[in-house]
C-alpha positions as CSV (number, residue, x, y, z in Angstrom):
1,X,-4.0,11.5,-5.2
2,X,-0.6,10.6,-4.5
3,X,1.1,14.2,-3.3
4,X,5.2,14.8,-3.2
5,X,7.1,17.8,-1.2
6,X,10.2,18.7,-1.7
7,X,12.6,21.4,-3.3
8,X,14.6,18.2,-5.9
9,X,12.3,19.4,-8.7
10,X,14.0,16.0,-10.7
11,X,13.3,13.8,-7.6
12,X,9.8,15.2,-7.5
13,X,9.2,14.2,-11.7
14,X,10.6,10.8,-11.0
15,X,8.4,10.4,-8.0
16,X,5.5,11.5,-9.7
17,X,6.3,9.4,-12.9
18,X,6.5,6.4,-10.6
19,X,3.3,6.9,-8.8
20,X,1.6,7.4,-12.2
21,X,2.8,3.9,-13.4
22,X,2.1,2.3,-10.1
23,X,-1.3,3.7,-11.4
24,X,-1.8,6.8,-8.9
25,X,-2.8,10.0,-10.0
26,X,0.3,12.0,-8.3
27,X,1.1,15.9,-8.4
28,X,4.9,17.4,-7.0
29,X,4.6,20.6,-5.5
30,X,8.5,22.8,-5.0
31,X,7.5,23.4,-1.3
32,X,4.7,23.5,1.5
33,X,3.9,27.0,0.4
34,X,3.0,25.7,-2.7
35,X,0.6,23.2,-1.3
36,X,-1.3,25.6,0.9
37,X,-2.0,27.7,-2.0
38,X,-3.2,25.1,-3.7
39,X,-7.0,24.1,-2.6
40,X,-6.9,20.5,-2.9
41,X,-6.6,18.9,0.5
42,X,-10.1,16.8,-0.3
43,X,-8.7,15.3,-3.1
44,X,-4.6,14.2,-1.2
45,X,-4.8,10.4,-0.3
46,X,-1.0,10.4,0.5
47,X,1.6,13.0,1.5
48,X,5.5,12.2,0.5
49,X,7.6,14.9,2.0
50,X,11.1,14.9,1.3
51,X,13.0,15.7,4.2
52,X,16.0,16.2,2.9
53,X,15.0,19.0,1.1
54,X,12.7,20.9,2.9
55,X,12.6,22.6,6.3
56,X,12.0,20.9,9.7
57,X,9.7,23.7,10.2
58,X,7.4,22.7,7.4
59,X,7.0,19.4,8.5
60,X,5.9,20.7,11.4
61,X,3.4,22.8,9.4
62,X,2.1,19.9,7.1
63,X,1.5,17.4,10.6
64,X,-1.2,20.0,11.7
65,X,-2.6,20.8,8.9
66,X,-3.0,16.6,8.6
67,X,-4.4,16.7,11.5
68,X,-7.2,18.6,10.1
69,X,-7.3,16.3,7.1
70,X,-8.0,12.4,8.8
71,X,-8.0,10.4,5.6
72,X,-4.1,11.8,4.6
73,X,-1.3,10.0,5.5
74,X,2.0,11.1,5.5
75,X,5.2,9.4,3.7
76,X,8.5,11.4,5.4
77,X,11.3,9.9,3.1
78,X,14.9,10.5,3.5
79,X,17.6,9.0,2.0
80,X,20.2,9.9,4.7
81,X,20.0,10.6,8.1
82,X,18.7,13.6,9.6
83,X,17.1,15.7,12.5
84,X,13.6,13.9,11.5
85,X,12.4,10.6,13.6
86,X,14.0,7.5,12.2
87,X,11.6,5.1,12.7
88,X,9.4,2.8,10.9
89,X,5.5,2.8,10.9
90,X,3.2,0.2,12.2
91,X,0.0,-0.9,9.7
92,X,-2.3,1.0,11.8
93,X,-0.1,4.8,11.4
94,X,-0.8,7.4,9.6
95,X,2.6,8.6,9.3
96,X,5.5,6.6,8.1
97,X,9.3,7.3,8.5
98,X,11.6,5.8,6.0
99,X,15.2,5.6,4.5
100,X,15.1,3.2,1.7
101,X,13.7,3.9,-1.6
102,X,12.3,0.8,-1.8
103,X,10.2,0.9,1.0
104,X,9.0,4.4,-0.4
105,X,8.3,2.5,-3.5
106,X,6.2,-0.2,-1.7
107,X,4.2,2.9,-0.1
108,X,3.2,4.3,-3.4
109,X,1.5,1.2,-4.9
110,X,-2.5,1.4,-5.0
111,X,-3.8,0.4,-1.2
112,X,-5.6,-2.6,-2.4
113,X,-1.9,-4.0,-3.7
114,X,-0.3,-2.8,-0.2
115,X,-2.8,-4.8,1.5
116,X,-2.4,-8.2,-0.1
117,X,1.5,-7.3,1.0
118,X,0.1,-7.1,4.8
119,X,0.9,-2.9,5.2
């Protein structure tokens, strides 16, 4: 399950509209206190977090509680620049810093499609 964070309740919809025709199952949750309420950590395949819109403090938060979680990987997406790491990911990283929505798009196609693009 494809998972977005972030307080743009209309850039979480679109998000989860996208991933849902990309043919993921995606949910949008307003914030990481939302998420941790939520008991569904076995089900997450992939974590977008909007950083944006949320706290440097929660992304803190969410990379340890990943940490406890092996098979999630983590999407941080920005659209500008900001205090967060602007870097990209190599194929082999569970966590993945990006700027363009089209790379976020690329992300949140079904693994099997990402692979025949060599991610």
């Amino acid at each position: 399950m494809l998972t977005v964070i972030g307080h743009n309740n209309s850039m979480n919809k679109l998000l989860v509209l996208l991933a849902e025709k990309l043919g993921r199952r995606a949910v949008g949750f307003e914030s990481m206190q939302h998420l941790e309420v939520e008991n569904i950590w076995t089900s997450i395949k992939t974590i977008i977090f909007d950083c944006h819109a949320n706290d440097p403090l929660d992304f803190e938060k969410l990379l340890s509680l990943v940490e406890l979680h092996p098979n999630i990987h983590v999407i941080a997406y920005t659209d500008k620049k900001s205090s967060f790491r602007n870097v990209y990911t190599d194929k082999n990283a569970r966590i993945a810093y990006i700027q363009r929505f089209s790379d976020l798009m690329t992300f949140m196609q079904p693994f099997h499609l990402r692979a025949q693009q060599n991610f």
